[in-house]
N, CA, C and O of each residue as an XYZ file, in Angstrom:
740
protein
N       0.818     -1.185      0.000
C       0.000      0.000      0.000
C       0.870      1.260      0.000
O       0.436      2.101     -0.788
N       1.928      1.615      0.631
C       2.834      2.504      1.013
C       3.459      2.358     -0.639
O       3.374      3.349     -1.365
N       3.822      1.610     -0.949
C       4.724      1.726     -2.652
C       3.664      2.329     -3.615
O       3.922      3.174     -4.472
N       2.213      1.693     -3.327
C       1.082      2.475     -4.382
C       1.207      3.800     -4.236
O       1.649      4.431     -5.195
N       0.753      4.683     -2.691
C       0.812      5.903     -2.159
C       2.040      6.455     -2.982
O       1.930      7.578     -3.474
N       3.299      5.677     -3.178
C       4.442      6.680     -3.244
C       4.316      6.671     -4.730
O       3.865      7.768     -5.058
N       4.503      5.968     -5.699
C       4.051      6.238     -6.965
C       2.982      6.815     -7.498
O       3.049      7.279     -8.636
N       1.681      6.882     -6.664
C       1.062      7.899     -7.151
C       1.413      9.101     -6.692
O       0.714      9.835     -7.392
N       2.133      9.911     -5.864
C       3.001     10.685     -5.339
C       3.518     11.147     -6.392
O       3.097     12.172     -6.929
N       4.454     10.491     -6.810
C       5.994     10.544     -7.831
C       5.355     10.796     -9.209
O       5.862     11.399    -10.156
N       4.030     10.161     -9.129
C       3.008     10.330    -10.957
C       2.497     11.671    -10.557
O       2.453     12.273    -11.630
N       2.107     12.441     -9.674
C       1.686     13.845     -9.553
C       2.289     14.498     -9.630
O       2.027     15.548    -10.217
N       3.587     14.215     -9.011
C       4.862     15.596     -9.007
C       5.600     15.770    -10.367
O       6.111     16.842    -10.692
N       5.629     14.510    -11.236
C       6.187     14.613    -12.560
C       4.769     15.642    -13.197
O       4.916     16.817    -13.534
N       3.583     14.973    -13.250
C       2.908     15.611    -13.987
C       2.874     17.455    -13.733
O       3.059     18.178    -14.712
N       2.699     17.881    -12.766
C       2.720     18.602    -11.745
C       4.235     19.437    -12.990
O       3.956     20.386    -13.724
N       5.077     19.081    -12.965
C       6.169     19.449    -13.176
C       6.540     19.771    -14.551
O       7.302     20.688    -14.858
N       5.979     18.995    -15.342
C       6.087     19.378    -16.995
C       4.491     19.933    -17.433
O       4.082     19.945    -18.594
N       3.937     20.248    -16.591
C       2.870     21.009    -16.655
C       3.194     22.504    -16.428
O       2.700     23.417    -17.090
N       4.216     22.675    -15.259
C       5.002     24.153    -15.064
C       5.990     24.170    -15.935
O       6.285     25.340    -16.180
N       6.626     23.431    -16.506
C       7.737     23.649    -17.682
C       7.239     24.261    -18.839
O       7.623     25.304    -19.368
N       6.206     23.384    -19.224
C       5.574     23.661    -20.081
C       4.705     25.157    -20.204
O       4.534     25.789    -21.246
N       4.307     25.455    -19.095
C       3.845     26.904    -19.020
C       4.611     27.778    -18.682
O       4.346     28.918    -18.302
N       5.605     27.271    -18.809
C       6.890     28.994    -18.561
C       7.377     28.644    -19.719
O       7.419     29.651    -20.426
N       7.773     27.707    -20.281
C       7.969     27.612    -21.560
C       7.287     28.581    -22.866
O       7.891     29.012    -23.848
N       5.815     28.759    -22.508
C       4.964     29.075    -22.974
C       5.123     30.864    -23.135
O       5.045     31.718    -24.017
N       5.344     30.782    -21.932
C       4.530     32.528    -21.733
C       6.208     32.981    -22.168
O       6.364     34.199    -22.255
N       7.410     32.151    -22.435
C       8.594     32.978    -22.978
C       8.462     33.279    -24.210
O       8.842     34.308    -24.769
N       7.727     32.065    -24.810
C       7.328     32.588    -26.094
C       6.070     33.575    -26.498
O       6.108     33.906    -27.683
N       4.636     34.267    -25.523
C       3.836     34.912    -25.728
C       4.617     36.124    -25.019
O       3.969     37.160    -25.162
N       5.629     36.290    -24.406
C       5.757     37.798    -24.036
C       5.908     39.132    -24.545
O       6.835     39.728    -25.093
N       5.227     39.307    -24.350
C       5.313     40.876    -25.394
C       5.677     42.338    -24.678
O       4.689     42.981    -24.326
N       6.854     42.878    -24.447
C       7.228     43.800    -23.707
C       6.197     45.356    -24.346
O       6.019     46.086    -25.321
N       5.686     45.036    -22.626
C       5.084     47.019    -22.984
C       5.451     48.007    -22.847
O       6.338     48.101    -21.999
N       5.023     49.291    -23.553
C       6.024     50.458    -23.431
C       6.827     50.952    -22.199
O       7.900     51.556    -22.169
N       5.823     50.433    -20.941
C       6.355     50.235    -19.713
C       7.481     49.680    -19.340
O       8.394     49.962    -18.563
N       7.268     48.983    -19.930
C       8.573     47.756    -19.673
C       9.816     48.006    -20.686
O      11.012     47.751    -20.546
N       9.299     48.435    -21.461
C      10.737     48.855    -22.156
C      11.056     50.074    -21.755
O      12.144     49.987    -21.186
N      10.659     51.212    -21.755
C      10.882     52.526    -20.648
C      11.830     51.717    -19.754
O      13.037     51.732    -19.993
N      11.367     51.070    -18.817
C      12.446     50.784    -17.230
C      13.341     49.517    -17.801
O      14.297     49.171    -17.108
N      13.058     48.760    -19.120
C      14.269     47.885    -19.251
C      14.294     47.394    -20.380
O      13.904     46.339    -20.879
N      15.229     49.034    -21.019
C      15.449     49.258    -22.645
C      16.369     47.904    -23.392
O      17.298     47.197    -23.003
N      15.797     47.965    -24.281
C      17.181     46.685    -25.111
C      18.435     47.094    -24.856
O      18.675     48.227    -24.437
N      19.074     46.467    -25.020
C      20.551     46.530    -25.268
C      20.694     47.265    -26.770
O      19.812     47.205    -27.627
N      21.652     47.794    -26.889
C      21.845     48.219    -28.058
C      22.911     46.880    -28.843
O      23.182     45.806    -28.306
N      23.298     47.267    -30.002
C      24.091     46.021    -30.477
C      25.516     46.833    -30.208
O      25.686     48.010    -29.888
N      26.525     45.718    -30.467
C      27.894     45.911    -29.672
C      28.263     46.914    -30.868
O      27.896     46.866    -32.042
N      29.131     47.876    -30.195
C      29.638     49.381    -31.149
C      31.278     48.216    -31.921
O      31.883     47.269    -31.421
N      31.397     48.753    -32.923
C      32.603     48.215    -33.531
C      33.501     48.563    -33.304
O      33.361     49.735    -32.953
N      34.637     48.232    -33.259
C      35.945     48.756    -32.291
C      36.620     49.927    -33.204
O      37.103     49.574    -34.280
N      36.680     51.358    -32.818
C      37.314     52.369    -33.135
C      38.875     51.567    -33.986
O      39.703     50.784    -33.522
N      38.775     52.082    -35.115
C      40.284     51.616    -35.844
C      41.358     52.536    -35.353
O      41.258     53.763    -35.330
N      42.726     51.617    -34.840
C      43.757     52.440    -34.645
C      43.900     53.667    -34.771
O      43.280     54.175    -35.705
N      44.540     54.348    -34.112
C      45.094     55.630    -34.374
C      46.176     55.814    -35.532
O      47.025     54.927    -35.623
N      46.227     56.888    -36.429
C      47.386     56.798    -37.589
C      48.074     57.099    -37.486
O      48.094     58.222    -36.982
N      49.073     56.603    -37.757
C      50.523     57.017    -36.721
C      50.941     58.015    -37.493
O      50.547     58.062    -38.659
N      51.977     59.177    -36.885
C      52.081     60.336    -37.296
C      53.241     59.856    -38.833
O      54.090     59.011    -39.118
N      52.445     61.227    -39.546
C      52.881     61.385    -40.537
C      52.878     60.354    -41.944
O      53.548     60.449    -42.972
N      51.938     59.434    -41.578
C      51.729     58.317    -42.763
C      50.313     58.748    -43.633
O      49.296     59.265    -43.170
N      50.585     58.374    -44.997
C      49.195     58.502    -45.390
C      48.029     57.301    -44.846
O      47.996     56.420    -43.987
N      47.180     57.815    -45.832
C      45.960     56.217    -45.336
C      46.420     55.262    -46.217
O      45.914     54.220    -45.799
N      47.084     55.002    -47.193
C      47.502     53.955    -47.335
C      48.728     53.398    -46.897
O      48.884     52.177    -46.900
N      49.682     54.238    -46.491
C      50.722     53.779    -45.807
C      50.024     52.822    -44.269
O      50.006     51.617    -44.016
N      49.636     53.754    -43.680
C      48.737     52.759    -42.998
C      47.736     52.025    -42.659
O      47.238     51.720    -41.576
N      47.492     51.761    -43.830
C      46.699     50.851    -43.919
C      47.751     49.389    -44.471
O      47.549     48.202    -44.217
N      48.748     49.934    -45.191
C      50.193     48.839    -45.016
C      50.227     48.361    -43.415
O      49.856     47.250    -43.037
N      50.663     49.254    -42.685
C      51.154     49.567    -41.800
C      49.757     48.130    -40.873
O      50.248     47.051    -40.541
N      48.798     48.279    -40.707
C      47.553     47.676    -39.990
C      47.851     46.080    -40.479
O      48.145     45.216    -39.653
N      47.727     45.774    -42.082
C      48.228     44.681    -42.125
C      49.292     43.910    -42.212
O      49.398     42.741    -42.581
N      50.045     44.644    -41.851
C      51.617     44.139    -41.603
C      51.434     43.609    -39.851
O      51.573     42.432    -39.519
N      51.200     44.401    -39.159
C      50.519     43.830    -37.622
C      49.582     43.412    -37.296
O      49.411     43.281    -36.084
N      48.395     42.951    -38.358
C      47.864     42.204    -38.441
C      48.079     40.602    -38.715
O      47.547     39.605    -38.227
N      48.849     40.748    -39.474
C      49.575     39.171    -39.905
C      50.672     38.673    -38.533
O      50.847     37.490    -38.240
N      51.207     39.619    -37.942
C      52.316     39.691    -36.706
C      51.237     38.939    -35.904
O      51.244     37.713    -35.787
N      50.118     39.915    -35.247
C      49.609     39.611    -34.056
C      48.575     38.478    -34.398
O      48.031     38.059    -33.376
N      48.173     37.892    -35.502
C      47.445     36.330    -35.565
C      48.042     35.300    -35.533
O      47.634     34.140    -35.459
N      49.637     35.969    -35.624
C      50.692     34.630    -35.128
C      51.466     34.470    -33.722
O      52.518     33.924    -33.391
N      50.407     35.240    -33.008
C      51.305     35.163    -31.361
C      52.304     36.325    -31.722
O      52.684     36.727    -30.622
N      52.958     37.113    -32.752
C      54.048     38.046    -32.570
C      53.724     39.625    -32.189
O      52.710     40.252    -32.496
N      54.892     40.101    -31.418
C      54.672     41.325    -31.001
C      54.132     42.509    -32.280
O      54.836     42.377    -33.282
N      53.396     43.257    -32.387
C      52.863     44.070    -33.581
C      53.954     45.227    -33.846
O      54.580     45.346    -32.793
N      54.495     46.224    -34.913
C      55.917     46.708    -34.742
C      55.387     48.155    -34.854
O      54.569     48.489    -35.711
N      55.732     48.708    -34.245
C      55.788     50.435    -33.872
C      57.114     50.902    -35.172
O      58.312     50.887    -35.454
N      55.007     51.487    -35.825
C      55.611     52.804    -36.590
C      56.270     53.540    -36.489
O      55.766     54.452    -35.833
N      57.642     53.821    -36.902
C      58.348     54.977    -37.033
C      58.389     56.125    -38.093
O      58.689     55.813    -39.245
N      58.150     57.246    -37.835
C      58.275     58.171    -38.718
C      59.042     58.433    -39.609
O      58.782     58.735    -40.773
N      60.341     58.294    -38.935
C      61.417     58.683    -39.562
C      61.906     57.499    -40.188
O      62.754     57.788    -41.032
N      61.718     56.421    -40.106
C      61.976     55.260    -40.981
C      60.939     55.167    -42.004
O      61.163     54.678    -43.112
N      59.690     55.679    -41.608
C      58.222     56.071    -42.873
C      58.941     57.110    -43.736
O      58.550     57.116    -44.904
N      59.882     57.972    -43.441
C      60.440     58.983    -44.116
C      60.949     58.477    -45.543
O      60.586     58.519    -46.719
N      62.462     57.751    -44.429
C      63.411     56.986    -46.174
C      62.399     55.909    -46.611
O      62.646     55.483    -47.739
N      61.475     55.434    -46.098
C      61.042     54.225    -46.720
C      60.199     55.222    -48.029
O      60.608     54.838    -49.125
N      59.349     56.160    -48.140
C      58.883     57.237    -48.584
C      60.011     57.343    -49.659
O      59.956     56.764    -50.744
N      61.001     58.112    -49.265
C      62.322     58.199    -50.273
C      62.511     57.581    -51.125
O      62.861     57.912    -52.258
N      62.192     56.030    -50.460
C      63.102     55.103    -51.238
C      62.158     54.869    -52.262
O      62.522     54.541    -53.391
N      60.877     55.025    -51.929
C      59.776     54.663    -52.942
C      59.626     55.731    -54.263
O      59.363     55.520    -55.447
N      59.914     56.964    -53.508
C      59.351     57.681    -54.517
C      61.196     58.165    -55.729
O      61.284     58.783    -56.790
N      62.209     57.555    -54.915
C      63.454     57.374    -55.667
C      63.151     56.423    -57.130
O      63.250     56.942    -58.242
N      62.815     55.129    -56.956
C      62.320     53.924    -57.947
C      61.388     54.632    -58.813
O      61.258     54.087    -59.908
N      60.909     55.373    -58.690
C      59.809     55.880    -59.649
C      59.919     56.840    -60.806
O      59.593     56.869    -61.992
N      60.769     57.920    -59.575
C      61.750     58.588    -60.602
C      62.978     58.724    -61.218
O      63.459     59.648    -61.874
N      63.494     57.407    -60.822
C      64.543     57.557    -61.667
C      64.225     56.034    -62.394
O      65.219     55.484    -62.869
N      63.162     55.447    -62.493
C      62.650     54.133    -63.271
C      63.294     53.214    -62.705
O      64.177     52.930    -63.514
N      63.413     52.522    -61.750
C      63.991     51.340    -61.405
C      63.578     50.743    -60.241
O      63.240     51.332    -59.215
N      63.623     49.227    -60.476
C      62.703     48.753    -59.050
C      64.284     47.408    -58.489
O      64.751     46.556    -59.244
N      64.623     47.601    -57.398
C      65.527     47.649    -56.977
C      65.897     47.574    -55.577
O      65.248     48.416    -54.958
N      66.772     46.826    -54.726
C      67.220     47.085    -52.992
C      68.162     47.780    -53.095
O      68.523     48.506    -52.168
N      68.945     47.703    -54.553
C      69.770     49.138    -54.304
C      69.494     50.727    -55.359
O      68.878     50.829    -56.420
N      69.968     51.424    -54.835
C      69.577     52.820    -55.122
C      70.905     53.505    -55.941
O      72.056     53.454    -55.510
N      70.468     54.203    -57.303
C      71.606     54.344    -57.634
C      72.022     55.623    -56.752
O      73.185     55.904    -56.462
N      70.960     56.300    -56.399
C      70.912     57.668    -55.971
C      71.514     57.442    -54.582
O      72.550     58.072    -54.370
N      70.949     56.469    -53.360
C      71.144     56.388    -51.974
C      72.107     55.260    -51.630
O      72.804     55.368    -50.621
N      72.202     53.952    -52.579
C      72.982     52.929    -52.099
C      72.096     52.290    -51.626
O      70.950     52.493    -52.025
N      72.398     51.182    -50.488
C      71.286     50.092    -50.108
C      70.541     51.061    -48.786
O      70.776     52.178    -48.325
N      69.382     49.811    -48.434
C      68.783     51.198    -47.611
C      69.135     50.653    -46.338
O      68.314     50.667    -45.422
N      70.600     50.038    -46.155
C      71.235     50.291    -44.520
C      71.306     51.660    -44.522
O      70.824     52.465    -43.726
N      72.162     51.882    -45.807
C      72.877     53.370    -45.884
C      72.301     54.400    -45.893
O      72.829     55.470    -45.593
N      70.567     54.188    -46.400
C      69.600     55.458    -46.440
C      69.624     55.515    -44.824
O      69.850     56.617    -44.323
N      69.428     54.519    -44.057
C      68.757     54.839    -42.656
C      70.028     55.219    -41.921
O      70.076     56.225    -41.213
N      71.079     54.383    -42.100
C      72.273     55.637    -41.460
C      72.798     56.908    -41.344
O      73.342     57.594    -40.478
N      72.283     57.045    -43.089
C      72.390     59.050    -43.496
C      71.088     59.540    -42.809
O      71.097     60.684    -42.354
N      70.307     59.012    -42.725
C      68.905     59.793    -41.883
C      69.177     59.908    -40.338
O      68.476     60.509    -39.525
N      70.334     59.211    -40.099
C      70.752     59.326    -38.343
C      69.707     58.175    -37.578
O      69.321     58.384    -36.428
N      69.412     57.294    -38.123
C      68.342     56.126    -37.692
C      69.307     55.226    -37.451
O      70.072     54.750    -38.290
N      69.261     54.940    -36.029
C      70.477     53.564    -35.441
C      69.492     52.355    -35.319
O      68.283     52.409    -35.095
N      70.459     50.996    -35.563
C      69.646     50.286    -35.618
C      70.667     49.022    -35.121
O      71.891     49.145    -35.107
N      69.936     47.758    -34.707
C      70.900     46.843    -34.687
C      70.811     46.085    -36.214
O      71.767     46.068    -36.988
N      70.045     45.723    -36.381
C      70.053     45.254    -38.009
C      68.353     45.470    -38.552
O      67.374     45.427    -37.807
N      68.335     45.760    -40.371
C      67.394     45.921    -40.991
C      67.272     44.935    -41.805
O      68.000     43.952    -41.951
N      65.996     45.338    -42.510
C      65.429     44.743    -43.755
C      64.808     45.510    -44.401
O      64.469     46.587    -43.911
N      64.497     45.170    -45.655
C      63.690     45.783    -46.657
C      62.965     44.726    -47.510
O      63.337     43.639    -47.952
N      61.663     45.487    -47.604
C      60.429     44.672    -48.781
C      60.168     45.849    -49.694
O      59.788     46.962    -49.333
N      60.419     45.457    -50.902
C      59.797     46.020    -52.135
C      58.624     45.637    -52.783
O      58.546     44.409    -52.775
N      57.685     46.163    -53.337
C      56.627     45.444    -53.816
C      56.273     46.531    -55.269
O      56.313     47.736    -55.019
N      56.027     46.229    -56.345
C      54.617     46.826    -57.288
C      53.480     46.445    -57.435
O      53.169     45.291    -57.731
N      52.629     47.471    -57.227
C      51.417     46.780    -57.329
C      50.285     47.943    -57.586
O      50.738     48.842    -56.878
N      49.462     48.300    -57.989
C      47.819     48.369    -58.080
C      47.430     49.262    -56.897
O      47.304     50.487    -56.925
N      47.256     48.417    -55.826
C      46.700     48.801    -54.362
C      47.467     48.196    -53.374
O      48.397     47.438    -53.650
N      47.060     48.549    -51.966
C      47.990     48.272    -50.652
C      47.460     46.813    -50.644
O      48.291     46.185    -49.986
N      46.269     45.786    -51.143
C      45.775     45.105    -50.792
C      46.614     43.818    -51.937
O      46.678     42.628    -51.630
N      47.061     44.272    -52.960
C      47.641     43.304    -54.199
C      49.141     43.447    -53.165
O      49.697     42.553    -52.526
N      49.482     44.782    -53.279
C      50.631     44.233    -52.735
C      51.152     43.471    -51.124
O      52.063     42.676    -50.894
N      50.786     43.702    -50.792
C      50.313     42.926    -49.275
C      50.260     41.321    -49.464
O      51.041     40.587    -48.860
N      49.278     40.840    -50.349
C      49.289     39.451    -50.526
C      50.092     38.956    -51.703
O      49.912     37.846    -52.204
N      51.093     39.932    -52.171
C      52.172     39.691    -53.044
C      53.619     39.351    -51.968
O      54.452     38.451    -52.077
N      53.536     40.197    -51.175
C      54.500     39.801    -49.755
C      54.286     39.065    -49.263
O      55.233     38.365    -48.905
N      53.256     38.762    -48.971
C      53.119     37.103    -48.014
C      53.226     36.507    -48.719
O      54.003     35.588    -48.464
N      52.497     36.497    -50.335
C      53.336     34.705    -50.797
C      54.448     35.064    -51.456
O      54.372     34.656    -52.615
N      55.546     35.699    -51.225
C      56.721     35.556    -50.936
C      57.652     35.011    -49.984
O      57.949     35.951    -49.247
N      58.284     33.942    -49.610
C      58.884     32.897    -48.347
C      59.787     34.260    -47.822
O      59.702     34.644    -46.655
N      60.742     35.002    -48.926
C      61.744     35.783    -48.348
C      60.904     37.256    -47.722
O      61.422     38.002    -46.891
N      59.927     37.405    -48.146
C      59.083     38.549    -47.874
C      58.677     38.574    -46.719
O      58.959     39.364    -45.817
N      57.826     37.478    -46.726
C      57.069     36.888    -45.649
C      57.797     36.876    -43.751
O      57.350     36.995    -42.610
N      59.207     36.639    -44.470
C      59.935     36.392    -43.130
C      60.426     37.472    -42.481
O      60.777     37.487    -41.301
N      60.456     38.483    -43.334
C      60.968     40.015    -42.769
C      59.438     40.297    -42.410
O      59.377     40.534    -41.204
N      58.349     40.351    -42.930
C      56.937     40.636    -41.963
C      57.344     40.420    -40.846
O      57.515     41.347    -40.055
N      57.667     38.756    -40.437
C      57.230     37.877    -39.178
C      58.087     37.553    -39.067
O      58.139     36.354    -38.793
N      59.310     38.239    -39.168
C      60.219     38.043    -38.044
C      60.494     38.612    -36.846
O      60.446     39.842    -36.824
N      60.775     38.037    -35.831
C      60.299     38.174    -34.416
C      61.371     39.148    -33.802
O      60.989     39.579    -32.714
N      62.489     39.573    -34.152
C      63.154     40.421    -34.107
C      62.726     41.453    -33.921
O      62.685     42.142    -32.901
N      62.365     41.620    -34.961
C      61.686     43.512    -35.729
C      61.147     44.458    -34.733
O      60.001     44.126    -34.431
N      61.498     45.379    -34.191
C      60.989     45.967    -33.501
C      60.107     47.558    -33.941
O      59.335     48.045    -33.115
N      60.317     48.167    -35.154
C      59.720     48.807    -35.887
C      59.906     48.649    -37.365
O      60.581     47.837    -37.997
N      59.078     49.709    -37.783
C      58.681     49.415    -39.602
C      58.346     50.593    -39.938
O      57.697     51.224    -39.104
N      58.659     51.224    -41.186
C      58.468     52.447    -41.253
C      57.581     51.775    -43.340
O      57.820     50.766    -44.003
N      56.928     52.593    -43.522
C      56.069     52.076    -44.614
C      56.100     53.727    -45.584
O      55.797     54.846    -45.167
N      56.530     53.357    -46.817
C      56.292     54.400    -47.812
C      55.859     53.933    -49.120
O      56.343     52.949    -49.678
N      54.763     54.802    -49.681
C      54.385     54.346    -51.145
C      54.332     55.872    -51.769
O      54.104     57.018    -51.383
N      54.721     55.099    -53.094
C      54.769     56.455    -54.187
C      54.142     55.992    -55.473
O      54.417     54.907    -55.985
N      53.238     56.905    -56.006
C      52.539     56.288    -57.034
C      52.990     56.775    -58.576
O      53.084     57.896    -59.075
N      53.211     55.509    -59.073
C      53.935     55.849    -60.502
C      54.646     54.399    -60.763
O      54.418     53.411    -60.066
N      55.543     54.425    -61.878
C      55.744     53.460    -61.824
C      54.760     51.785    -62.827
O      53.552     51.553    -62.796
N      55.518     51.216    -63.340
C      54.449     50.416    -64.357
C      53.117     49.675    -63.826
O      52.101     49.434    -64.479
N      53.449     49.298    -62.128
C      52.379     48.574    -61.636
C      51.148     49.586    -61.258
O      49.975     49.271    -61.059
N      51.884     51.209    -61.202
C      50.690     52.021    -60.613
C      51.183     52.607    -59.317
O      50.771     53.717    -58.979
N      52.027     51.948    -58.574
C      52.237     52.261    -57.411
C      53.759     51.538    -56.895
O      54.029     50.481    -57.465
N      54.524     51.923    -56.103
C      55.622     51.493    -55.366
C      55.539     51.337    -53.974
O      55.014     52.147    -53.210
N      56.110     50.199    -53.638
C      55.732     50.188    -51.889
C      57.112     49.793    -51.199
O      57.863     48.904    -51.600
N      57.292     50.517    -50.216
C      58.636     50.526    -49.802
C      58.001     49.719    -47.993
O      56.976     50.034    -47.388
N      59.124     48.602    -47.551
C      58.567     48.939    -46.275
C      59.963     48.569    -45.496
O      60.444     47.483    -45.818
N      60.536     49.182    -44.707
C      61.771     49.110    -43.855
C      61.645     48.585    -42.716
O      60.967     49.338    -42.017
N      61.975     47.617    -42.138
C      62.163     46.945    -40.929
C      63.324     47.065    -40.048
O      64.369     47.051    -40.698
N      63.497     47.183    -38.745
C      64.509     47.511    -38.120
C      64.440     46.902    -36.833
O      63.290     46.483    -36.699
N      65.278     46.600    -35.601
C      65.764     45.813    -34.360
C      66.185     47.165    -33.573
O      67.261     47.763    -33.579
N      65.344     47.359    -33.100
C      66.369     48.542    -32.216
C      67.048     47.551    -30.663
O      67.793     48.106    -29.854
């Protein structure tokens, strides 16, 4: 008698129970917020998009916009992102708008020599550099012309690098010249 009692017990409280599931279930789906209710508990708004970097002094928007995906490719690989320099944006600038006018695409300069030597005459100390050349169209052709480059690629993401200075000059057969200087301070 006591085992009947308790199962019919245990058959009420289940029923009992997906009978309240079922009706809160319910009314989540009939709720309809009134002006009241939204007055004292407004939506959320949707999430604001994250303000884009600041431009580092003295670059154009496409220099940095070089500049964004060059530390973009850094920081999706665990690497430190490299601080723009101006004055390395300077000769890199130079060096770009050198190739253009005097027609030649080139790491050395007939005008400056290699660009250790540009960044030494600019008074820019360094422990060691690099340089990427590119032609191209837009910042976006040349960008994925450097990465699938192995030797390109490795002056991006090499872990060394502690700044990058980015110059483009437009002219030239592809449309545009892109200079970008890497350095170890």
């Amino acid at each position: 008698m006591r085992q009947k009692n308790l199962i019919i017990l245990l058959t009420a409280l289940l029923v009992f129970s997906v009978v309240a599931i079922s009706t809160a279930e319910a009314s989540q789906f009939h709720f309809q917020p009134t002006s009241t209710f939204q007055k004292h508990f407004p939506r959320p708004s949707p999430p604001k998009e994250p303000d884009p970097p600041p431009p580092s002094p003295g670059l154009s928007h496409e220099e940095q916009q070089m500049a964004n995906l060059l530390n973009n490719e850094r920081t999706s690989r665990g690497l430190r992102p490299l601080q723009v320099d101006a004055d390395v944006s300077r000769v890199a600038r130079l060096k770009s708008q050198d190739m253009v006018r005097n027609n030649y695409f080139s790491h050395y300069s007939p005008t400056y020599g290699y660009f250790s030597t540009m960044l030494r005459n600019a008074g820019i100390s360094f422990r060691y550099a690099g340089e990427n050349i590119a032609g191209a169209s837009s910042v976006e052709r040349a960008h994925n012309a450097l990465m699938a480059s192995s030797g390109h690629r490795a002056n991006i993401l090499r872990a060394g690098y502690t700044h990058v200075g980015v110059g483009i000059a437009s002219g030239g057969p592809h449309g545009k010249i892109f200079t970008q200087l890497f350095i170890a301070r």
